[in-house]
N, C-alpha and C positions, 0 to 999 in steps of 0.2 A: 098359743104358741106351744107348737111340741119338740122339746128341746130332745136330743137321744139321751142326754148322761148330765141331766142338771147341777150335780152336786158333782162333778169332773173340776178336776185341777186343771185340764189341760183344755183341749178344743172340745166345746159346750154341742159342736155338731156331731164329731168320729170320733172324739178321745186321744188324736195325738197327741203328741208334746207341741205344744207352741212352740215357734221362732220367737227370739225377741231382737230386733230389725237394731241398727245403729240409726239410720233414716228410714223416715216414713214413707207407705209406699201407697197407690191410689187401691180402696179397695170396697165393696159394698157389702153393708151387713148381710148377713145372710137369711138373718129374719123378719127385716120391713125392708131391705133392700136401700138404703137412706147413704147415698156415697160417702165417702170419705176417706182420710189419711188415716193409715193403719202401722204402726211400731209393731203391734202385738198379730202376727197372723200363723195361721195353721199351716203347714208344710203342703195340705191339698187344697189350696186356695180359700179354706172360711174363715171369715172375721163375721163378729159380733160385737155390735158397738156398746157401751156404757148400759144406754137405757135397757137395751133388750138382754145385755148379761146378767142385769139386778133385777128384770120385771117380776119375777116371781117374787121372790125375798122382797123387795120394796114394799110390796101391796101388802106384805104379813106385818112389814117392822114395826108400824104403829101400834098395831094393833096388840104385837106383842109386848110394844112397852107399857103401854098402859097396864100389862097384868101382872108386871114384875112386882116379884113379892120379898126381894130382899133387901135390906138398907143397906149396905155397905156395898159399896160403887163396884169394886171388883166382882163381886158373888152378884149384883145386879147385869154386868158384862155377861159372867157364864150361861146366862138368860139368857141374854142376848142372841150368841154364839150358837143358843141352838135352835137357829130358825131355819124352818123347815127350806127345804131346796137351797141352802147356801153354800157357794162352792169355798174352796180351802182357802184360793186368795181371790181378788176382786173389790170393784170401787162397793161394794154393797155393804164394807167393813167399815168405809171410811166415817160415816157417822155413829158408829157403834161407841168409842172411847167416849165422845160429846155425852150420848143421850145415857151410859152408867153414871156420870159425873153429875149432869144435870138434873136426873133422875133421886138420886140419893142425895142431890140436895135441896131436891125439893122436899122430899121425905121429911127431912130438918126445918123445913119453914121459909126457903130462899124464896125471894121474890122474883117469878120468871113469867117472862109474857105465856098468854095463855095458848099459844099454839108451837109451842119451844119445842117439842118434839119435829112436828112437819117442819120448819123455819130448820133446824139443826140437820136437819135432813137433806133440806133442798141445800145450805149451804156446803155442807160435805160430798154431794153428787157434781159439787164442780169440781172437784179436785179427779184428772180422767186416771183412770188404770191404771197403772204402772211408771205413776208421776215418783216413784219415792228414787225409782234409778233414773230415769228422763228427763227428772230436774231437781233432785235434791230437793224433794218435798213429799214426805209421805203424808198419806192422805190421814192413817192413826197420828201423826204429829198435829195436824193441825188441825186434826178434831179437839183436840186439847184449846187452842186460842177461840175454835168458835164456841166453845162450852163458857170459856170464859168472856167472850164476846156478849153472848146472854145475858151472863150473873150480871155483868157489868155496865149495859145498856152501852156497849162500845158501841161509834160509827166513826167514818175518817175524818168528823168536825171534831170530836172529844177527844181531846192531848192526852191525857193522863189513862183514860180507858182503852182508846187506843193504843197506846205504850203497853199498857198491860195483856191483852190479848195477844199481841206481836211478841212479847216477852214468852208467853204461855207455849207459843209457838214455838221459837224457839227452845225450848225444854224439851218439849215434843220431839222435834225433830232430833234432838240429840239424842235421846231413848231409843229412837228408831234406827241409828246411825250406828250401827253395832258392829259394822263389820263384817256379817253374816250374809247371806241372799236372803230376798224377803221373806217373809211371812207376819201376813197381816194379823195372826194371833198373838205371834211372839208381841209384837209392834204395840198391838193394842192393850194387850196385861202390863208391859214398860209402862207406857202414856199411863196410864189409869194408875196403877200404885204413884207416879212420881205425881201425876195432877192432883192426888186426894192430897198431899202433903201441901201442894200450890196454895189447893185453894184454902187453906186452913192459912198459910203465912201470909198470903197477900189478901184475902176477902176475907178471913174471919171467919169461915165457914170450917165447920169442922164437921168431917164426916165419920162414920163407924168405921174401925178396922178392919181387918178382915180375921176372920176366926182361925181358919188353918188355912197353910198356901196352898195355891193354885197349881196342879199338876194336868198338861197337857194328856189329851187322848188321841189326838190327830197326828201323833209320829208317821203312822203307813202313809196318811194321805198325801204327806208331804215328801216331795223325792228331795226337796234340797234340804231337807230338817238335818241341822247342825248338831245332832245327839245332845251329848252333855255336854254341851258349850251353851245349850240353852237353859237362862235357869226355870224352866215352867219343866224341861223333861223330864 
């Protein structure tokens, strides 16, 4: 796939600025050609669907969490953050909060199934694009319940694990509800500082702090970046 401007904020084809549609409108990726309904389209007709705007990044993310070398969940994120060809926002983010949480607590000894990484992954790739304005669910919020989904061995039989992931979620989705236009970094540094406190009160899991705070670099890339109204700026 030869993308023009992989790591573009805007159309991953020319570099416009996207529309972002009130209803969806009929349209085909531009890169496997696979139709579909489109919220998110370019002003000169490209859409790129989920799979083909994460292909690059997807193929790396495992591979880079496995080499993440810090314990504290946050400073495990900034790892994250810097995978090759990832654009500024995109569902590519949306497993990112899960796999610093799960990550750093596995580090401590947590008991997670042995394939938590891909399984966190495939569950975060359902949450589509720009579900955080579309339906009041950002995909950084509820990387938070599927993190805790894991620790917890939650499925829709188990009351109590279930209750708790849906809770987790919900915390999620408030950190991300800020009031601002997206950005799936602000979104994800939220989630992950409040989840490390979660999982210490509710699982007992207690993770490393973070040493010093976390200061954004991606202000240019971002055209709707809130300045100082954001606390990472």
């Amino acid at each position: 796939m030869n993308k023009q401007n992989p790591v573009a904020q805007h159309c991953m084809v020319c570099g416009e600025s996207l529309a972002y549609h009130e209803s969806a409108v009929e349209a085909s990726c531009h890169y496997c050609a696979q139709p579909g309904q489109a919220l998110i389209l370019c002003p000169q007709g490209h859409f790129v669907c989920d799979h083909c705007h994460g292909a690059g990044s997807l193929e790396l993310l495992p591979r880079l969490a496995e080499r993440v070398k810090s314990e504290a969940a946050e400073e495990i994120l900034e790892e994250l953050l810097q995978l090759p060809e990832l654009p500024m926002h995109g569902p590519e983010h949306h497993a990112m909060a899960a796999l610093a949480l799960l990550l750093a607590a596995s580090k401590q000894g947590a008991v997670l199934p042995e394939n938590f990484v891909a399984e966190a992954i495939r569950r975060a790739m359902q949450v589509p694009g720009g579900f955080c304005g579309y339906a009041g669910a950002c995909g950084a919020g509820i990387s938070l319940g599927i993190a805790v989904s894991l620790l917890a061995g939650a499925t829709p039989l188990k009351g109590a694990e279930r209750g708790l992931a849906n809770r987790a979620s919900a915390l999620g989705l408030t950190c991300a509800g800020d009031g601002e236009a997206r950005c799936c970094r602000r979104a994800l540094r939220k989630v992950v500082r409040e989840g490390r406190a979660f999982l210490a009160v509710q699982l007992g899991i207690e993770l490393p702090a973070l040493a010093t705070e976390t200061r954004c670099r991606e202000m240019a890339r971002n055209r709707e970046c809130p300045g100082k109204s954001c606390p990472f700026f």
